[in-house]
mmCIF file as gemmi writes it, N, C-alpha and C atoms, coordinates in Angstrom:
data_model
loop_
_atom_site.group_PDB
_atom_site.id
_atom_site.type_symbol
_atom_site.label_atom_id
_atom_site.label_alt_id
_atom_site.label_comp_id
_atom_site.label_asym_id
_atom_site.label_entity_id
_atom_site.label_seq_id
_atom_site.pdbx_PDB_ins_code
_atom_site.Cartn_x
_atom_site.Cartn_y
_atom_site.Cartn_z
_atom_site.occupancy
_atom_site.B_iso_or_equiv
_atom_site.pdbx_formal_charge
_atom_site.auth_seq_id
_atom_site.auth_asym_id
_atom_site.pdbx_PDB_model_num
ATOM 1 N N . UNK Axp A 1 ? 81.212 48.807 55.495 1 0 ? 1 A 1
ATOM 2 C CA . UNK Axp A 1 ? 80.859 48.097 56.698 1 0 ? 1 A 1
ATOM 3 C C . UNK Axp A 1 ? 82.15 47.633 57.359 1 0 ? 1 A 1
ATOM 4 N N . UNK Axp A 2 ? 81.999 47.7 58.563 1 0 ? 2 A 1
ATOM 5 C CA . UNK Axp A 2 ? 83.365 47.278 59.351 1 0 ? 2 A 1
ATOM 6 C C . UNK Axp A 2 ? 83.24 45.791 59.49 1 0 ? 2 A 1
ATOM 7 N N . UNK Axp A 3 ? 84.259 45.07 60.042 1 0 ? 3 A 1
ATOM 8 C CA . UNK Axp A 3 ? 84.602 43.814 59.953 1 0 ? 3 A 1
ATOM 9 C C . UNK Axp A 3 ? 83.67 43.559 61.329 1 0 ? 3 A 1
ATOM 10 N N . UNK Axp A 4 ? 83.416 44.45 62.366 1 0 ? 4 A 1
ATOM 11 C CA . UNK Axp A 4 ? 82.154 44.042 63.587 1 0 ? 4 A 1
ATOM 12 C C . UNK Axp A 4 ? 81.091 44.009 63.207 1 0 ? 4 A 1
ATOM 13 N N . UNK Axp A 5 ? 80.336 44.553 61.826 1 0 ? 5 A 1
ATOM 14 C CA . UNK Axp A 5 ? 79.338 44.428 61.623 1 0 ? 5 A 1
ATOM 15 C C . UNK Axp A 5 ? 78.585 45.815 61.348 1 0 ? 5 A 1
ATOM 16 N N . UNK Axp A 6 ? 79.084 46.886 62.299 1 0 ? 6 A 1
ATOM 17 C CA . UNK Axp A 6 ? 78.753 48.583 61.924 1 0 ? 6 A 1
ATOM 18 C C . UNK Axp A 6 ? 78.993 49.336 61.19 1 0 ? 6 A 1
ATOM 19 N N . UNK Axp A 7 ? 77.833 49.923 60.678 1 0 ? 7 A 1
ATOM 20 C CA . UNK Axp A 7 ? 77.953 50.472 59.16 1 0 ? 7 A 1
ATOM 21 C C . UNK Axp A 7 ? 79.179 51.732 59.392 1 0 ? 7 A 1
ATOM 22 N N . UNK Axp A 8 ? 79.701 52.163 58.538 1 0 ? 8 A 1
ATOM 23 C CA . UNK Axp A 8 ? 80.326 52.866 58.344 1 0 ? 8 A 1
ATOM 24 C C . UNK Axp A 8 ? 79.678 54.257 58.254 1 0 ? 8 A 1
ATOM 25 N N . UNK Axp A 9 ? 80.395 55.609 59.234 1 0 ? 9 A 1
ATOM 26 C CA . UNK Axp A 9 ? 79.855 56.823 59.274 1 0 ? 9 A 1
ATOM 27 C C . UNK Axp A 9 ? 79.35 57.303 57.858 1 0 ? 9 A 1
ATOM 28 N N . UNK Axp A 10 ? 80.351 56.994 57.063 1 0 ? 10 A 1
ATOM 29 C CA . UNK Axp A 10 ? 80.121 57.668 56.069 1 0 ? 10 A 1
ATOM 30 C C . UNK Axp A 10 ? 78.788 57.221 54.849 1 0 ? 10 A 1
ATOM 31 N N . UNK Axp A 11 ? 78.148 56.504 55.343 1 0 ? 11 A 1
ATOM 32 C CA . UNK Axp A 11 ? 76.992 56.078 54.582 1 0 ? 11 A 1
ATOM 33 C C . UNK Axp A 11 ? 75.737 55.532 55.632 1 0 ? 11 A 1
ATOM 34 N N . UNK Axp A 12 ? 75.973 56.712 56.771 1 0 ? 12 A 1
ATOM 35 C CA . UNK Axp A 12 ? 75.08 56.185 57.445 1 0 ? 12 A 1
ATOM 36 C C . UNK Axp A 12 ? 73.809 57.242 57.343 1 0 ? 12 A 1
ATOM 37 N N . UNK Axp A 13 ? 72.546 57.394 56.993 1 0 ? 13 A 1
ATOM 38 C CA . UNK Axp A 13 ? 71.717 58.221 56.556 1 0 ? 13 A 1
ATOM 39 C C . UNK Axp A 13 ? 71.406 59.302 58.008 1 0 ? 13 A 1
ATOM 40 N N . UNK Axp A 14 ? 70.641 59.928 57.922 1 0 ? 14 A 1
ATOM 41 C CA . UNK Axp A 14 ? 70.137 61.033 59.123 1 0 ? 14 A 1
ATOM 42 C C . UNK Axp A 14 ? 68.522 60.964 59.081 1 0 ? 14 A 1
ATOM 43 N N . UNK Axp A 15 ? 68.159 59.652 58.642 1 0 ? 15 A 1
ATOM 44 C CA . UNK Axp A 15 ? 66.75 60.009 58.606 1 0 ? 15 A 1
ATOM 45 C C . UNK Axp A 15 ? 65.674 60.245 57.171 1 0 ? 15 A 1
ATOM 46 N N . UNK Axp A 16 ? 66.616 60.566 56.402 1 0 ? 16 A 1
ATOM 47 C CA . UNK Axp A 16 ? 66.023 61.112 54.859 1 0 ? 16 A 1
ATOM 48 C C . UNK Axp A 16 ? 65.304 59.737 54.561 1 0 ? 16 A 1
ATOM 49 N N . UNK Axp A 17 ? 64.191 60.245 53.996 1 0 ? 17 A 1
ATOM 50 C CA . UNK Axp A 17 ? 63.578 59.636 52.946 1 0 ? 17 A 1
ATOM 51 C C . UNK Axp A 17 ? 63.566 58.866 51.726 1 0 ? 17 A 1
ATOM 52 N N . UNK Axp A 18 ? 63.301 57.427 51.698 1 0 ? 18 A 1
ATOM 53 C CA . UNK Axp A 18 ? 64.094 57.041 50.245 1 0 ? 18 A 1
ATOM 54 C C . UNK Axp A 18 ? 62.857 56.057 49.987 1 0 ? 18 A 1
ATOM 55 N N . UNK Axp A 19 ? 62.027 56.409 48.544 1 0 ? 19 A 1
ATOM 56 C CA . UNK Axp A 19 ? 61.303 55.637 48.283 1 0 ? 19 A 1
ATOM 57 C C . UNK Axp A 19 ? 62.042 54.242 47.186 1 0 ? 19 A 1
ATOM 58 N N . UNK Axp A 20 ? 61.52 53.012 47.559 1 0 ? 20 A 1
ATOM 59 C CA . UNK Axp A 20 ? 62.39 51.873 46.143 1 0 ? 20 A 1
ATOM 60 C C . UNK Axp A 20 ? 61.679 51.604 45.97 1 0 ? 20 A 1
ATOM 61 N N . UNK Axp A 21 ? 61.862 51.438 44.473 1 0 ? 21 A 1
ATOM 62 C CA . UNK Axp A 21 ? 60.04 50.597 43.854 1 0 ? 21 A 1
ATOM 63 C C . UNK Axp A 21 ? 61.205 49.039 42.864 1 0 ? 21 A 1
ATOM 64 N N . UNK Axp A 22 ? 60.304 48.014 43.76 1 0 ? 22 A 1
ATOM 65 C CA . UNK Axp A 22 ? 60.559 46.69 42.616 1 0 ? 22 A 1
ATOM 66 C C . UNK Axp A 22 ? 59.582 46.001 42.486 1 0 ? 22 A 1
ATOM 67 N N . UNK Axp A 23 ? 59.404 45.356 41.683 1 0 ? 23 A 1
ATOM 68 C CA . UNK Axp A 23 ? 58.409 44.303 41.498 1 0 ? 23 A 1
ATOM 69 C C . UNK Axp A 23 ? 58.875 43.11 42.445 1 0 ? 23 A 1
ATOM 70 N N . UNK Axp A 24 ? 60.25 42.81 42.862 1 0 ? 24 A 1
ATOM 71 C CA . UNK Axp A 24 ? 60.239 41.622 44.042 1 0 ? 24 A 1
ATOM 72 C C . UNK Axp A 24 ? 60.56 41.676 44.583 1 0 ? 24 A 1
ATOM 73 N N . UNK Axp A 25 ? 59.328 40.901 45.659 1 0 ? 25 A 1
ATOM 74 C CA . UNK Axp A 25 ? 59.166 41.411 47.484 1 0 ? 25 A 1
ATOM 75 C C . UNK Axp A 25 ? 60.775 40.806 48.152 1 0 ? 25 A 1
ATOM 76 N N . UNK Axp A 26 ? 61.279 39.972 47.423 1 0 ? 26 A 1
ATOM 77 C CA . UNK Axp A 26 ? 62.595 39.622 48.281 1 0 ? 26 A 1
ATOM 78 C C . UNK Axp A 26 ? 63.556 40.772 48.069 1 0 ? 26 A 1
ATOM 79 N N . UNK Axp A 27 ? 63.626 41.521 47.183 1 0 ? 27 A 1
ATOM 80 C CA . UNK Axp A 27 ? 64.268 42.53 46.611 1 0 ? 27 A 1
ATOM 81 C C . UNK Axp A 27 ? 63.838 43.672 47.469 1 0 ? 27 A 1
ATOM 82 N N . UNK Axp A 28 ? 62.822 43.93 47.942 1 0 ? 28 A 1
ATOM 83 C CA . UNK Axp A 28 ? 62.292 45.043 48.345 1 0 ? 28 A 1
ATOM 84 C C . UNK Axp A 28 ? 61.951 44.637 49.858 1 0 ? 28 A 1
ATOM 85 N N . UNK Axp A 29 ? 62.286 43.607 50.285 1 0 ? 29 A 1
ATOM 86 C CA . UNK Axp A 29 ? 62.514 43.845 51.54 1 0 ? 29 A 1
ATOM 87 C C . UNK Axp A 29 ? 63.872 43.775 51.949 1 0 ? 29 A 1
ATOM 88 N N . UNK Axp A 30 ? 64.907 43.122 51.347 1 0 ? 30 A 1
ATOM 89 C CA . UNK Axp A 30 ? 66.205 42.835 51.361 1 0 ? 30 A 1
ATOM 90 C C . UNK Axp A 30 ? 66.6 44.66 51.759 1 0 ? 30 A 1
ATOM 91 N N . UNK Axp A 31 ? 66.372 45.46 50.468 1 0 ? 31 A 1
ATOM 92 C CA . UNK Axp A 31 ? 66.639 47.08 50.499 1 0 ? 31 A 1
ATOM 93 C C . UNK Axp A 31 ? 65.861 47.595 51.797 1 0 ? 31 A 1
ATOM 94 N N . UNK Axp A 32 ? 65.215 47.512 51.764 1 0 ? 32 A 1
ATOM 95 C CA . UNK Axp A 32 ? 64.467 47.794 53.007 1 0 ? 32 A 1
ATOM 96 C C . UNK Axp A 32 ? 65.391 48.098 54.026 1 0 ? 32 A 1
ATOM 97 N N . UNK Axp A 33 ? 65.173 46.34 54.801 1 0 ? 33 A 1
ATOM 98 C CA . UNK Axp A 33 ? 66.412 46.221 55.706 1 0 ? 33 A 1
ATOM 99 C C . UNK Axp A 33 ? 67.602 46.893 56.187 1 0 ? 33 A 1
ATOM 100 N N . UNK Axp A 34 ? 68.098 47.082 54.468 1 0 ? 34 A 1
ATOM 101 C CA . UNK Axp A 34 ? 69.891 47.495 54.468 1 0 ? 34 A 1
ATOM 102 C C . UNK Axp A 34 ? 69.148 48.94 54.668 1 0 ? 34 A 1
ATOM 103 N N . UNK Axp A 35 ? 68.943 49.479 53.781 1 0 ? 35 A 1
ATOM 104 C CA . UNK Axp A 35 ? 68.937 51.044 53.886 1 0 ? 35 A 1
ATOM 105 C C . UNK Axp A 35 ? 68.281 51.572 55.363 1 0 ? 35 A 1
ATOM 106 N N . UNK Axp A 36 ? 67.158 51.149 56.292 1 0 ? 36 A 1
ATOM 107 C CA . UNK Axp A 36 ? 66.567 51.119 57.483 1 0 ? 36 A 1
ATOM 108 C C . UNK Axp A 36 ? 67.953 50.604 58.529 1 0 ? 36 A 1
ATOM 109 N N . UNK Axp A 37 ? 68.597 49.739 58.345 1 0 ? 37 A 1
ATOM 110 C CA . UNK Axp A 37 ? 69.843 49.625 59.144 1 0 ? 37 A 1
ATOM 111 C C . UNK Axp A 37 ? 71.052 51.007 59.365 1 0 ? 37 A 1
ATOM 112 N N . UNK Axp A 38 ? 70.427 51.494 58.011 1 0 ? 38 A 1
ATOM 113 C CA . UNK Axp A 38 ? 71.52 52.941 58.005 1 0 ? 38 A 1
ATOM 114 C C . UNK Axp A 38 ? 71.174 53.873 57.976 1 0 ? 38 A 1
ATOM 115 N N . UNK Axp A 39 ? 69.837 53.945 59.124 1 0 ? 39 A 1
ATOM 116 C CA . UNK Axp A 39 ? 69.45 54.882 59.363 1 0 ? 39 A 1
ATOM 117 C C . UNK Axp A 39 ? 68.274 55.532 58.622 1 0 ? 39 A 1
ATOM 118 N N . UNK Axp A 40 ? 67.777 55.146 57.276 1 0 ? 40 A 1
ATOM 119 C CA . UNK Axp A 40 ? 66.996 55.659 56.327 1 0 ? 40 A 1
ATOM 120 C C . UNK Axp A 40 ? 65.62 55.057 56.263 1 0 ? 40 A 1
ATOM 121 N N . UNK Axp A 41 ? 64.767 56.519 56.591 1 0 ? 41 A 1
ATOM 122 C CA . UNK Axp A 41 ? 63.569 55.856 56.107 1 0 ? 41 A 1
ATOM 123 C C . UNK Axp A 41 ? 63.018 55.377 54.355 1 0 ? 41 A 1
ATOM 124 N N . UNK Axp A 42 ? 62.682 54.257 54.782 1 0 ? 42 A 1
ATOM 125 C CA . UNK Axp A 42 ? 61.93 53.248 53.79 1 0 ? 42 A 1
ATOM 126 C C . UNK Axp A 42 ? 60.969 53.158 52.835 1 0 ? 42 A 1
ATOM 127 N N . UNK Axp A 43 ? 60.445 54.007 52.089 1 0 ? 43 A 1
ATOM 128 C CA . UNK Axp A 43 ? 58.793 53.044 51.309 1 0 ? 43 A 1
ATOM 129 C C . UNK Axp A 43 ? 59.142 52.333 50.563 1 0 ? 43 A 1
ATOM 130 N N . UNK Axp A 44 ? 58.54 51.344 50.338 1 0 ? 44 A 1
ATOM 131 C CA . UNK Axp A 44 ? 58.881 50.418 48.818 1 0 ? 44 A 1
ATOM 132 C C . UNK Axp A 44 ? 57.209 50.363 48.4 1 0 ? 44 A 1
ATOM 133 N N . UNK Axp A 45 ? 57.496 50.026 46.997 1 0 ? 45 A 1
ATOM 134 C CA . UNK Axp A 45 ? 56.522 50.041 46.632 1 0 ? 45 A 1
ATOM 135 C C . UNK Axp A 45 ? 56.269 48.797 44.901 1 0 ? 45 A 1
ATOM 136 N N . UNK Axp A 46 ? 55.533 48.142 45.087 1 0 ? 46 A 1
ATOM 137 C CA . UNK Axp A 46 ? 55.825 46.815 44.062 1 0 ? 46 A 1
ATOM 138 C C . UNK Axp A 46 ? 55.404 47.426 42.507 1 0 ? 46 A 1
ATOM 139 N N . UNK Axp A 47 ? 54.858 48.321 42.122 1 0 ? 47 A 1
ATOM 140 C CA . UNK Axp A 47 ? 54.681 48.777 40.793 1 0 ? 47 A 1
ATOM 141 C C . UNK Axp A 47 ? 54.874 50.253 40.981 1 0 ? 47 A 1
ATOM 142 N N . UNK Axp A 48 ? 54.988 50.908 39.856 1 0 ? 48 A 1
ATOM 143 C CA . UNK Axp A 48 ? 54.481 51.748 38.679 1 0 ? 48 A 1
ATOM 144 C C . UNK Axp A 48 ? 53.684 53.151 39.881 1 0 ? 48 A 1
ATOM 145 N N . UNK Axp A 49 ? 52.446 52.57 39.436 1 0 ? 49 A 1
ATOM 146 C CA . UNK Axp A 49 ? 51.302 53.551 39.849 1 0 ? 49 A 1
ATOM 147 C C . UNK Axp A 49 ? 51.052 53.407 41.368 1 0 ? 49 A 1
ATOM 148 N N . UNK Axp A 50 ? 51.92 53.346 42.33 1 0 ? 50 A 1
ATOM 149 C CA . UNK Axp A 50 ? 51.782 52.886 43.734 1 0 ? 50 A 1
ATOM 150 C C . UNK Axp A 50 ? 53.07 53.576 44.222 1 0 ? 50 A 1
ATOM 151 N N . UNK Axp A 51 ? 54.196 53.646 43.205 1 0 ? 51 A 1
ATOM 152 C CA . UNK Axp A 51 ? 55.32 54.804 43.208 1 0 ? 51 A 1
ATOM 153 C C . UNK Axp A 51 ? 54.856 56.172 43.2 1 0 ? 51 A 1
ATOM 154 N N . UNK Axp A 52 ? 53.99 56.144 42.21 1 0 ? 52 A 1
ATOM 155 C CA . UNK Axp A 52 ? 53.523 57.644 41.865 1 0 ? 52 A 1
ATOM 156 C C . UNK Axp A 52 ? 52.253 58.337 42.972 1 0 ? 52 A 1
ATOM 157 N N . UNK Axp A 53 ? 51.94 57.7 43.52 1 0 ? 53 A 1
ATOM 158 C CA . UNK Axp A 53 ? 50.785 57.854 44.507 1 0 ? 53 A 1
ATOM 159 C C . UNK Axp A 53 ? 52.019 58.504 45.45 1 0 ? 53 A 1
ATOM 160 N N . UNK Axp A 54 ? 52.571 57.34 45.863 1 0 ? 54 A 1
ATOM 161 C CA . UNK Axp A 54 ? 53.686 57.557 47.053 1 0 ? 54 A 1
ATOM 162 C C . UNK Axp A 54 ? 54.747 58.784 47.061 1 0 ? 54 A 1
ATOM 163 N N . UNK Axp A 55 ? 55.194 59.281 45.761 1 0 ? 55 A 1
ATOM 164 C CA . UNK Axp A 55 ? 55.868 60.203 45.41 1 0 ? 55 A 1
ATOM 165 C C . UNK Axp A 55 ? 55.049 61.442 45.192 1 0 ? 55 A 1
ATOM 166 N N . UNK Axp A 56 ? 54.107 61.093 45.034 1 0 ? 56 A 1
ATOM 167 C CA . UNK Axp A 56 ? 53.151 62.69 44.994 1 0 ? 56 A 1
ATOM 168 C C . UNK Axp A 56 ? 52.663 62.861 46.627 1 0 ? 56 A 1
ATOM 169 N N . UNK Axp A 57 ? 52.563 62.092 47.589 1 0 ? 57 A 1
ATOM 170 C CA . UNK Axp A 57 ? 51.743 62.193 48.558 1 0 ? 57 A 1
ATOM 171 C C . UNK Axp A 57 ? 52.798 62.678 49.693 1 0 ? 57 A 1
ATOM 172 N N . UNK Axp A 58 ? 54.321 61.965 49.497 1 0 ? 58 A 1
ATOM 173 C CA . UNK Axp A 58 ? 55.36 62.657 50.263 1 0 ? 58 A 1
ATOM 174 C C . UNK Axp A 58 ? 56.548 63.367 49.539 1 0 ? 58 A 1
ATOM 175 N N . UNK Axp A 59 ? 56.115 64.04 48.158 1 0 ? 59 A 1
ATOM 176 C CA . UNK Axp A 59 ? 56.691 64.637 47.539 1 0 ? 59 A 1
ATOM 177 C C . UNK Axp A 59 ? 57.589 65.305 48.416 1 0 ? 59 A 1
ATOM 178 N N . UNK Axp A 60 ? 57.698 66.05 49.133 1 0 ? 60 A 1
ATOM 179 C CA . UNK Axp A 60 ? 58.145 67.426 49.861 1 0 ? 60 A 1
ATOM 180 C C . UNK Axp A 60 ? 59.256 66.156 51.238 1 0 ? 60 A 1
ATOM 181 N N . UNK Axp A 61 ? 59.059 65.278 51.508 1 0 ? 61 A 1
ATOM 182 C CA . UNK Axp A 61 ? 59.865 64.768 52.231 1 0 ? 61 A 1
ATOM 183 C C . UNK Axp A 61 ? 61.189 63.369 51.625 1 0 ? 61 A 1
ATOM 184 N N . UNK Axp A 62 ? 60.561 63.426 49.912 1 0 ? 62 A 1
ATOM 185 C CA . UNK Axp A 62 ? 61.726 62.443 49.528 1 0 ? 62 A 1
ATOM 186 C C . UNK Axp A 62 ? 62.725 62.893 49.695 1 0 ? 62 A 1
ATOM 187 N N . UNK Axp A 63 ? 64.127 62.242 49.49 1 0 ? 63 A 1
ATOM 188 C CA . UNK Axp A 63 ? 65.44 62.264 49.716 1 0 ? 63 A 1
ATOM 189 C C . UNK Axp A 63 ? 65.879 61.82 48.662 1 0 ? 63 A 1
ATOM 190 N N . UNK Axp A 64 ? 65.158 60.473 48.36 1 0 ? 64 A 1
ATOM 191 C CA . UNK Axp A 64 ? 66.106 59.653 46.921 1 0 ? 64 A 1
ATOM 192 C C . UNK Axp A 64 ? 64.52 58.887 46.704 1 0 ? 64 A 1
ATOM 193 N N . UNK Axp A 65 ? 64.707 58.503 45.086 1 0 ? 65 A 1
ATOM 194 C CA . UNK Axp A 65 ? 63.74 57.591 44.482 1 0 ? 65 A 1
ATOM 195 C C . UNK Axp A 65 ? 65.13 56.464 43.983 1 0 ? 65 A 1
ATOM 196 N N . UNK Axp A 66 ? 64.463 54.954 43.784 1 0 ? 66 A 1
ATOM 197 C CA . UNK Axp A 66 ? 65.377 53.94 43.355 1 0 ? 66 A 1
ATOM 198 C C . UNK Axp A 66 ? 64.888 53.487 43.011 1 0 ? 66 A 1
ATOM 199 N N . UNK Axp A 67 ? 64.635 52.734 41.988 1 0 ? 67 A 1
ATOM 200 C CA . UNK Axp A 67 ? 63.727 52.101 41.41 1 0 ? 67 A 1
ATOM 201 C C . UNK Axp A 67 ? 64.613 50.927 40.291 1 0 ? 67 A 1
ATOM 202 N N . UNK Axp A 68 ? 64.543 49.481 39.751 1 0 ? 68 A 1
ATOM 203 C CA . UNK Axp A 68 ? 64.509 48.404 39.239 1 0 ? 68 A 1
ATOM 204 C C . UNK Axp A 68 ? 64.281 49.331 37.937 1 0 ? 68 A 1
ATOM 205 N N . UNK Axp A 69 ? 65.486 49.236 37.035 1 0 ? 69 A 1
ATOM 206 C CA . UNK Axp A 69 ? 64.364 49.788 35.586 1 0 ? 69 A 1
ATOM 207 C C . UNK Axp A 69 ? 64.479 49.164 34.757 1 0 ? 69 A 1
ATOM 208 N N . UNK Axp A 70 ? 64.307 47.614 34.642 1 0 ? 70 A 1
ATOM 209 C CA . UNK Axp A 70 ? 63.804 46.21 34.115 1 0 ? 70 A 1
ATOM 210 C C . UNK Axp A 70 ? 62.881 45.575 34.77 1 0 ? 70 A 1
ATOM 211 N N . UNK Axp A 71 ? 62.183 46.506 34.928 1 0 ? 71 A 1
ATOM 212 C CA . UNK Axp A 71 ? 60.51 45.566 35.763 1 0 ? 71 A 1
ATOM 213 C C . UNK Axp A 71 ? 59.546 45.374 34.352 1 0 ? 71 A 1
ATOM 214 N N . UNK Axp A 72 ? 59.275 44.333 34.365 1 0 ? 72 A 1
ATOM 215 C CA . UNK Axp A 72 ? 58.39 43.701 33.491 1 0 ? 72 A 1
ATOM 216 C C . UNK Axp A 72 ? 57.147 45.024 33.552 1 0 ? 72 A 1
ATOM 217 N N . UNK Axp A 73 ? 56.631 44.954 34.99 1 0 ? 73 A 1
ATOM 218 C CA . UNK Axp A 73 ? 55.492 45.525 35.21 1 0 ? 73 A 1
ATOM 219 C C . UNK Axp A 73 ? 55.189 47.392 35.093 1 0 ? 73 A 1
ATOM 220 N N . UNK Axp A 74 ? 56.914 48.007 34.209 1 0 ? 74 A 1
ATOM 221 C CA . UNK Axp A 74 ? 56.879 48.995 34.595 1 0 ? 74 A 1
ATOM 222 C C . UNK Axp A 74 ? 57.299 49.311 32.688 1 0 ? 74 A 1
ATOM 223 N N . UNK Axp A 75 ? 55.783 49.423 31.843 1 0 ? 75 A 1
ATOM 224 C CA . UNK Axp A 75 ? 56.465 49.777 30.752 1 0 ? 75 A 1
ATOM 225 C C . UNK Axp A 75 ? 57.186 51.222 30.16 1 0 ? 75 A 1
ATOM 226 N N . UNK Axp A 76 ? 55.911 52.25 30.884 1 0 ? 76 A 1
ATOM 227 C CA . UNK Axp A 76 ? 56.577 53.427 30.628 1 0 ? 76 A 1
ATOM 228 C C . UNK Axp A 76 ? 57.111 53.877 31.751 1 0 ? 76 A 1
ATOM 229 N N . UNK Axp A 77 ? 58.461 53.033 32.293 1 0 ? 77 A 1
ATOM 230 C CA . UNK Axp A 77 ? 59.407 53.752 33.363 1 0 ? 77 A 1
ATOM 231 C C . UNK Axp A 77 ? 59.94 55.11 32.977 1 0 ? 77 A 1
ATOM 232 N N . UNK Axp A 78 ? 60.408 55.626 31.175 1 0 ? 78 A 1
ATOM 233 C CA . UNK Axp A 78 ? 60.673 56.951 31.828 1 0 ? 78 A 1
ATOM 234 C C . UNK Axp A 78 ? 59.508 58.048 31.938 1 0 ? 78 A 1
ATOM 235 N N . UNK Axp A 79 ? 58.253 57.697 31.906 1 0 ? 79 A 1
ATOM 236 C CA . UNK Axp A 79 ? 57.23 58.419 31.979 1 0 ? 79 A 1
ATOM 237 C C . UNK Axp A 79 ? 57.137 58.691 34.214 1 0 ? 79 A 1
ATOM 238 N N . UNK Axp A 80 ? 57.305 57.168 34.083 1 0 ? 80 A 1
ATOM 239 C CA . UNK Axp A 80 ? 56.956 57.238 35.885 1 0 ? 80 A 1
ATOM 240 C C . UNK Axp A 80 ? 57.937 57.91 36.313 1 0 ? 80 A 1
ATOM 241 N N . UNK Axp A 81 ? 59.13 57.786 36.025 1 0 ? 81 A 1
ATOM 242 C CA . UNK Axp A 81 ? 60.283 58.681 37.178 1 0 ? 81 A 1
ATOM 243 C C . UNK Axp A 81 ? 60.476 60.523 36.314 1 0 ? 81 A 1
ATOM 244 N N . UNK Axp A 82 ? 59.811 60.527 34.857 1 0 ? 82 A 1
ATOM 245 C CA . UNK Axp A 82 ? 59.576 61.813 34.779 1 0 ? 82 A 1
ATOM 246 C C . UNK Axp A 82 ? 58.725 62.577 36.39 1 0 ? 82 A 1
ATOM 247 N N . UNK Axp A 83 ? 57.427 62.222 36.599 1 0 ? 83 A 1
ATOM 248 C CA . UNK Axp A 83 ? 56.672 62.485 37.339 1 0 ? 83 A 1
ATOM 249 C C . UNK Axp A 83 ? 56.893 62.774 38.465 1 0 ? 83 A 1
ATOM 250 N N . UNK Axp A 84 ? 57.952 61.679 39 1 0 ? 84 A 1
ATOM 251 C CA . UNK Axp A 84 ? 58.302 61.127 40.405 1 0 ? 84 A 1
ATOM 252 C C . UNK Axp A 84 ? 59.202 62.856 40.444 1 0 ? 84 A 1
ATOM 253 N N . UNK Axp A 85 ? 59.999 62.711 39.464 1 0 ? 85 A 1
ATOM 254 C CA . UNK Axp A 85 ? 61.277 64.197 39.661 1 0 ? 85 A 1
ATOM 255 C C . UNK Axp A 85 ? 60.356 65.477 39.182 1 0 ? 85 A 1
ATOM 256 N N . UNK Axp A 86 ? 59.603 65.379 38.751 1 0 ? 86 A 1
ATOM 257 C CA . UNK Axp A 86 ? 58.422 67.023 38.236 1 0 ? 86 A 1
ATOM 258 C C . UNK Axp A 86 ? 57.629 66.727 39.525 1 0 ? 86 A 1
């Protein structure tokens, strides 16, 4: 980020797709924000099985998955991001 406030070319997105999954909404709107400031579209999603809906339904347009992988609410995380990447 420059000292005016504008993101820098080099991390500025084109549009791609980026789903984040956290369990907290300050967390997941905070990312939101930043990544939507740089150009990137957004889903967040607060659990588990609401990732996997979301990742199967715009499979063909993700870009990046991000996901918290100390969520209380997410026991078999490497089962969910198996899925998310198959």
């Amino acid at each position: 980020m420059h000292f005016d406030g504008e993101p820098d070319i080099a991390f500025s997105g084109r549009g791609e797709m980026i789903l984040f999954l956290d369990d907290e909404i300050d967390i997941r709107s905070l990312m939101r924000d930043a990544l939507s400031s740089l150009n990137y579209r957004v889903i967040t999603c607060a659990n588990g099985m609401d990732a996997l809906k979301c990742a199967s339904e715009k499979r063909e347009s993700l870009a990046a998955f991000i996901t918290d992988l100390h969520m209380a609410c997410l026991p078999h995380r490497s089962e969910v991001l198996s899925q998310v990447l198959n």
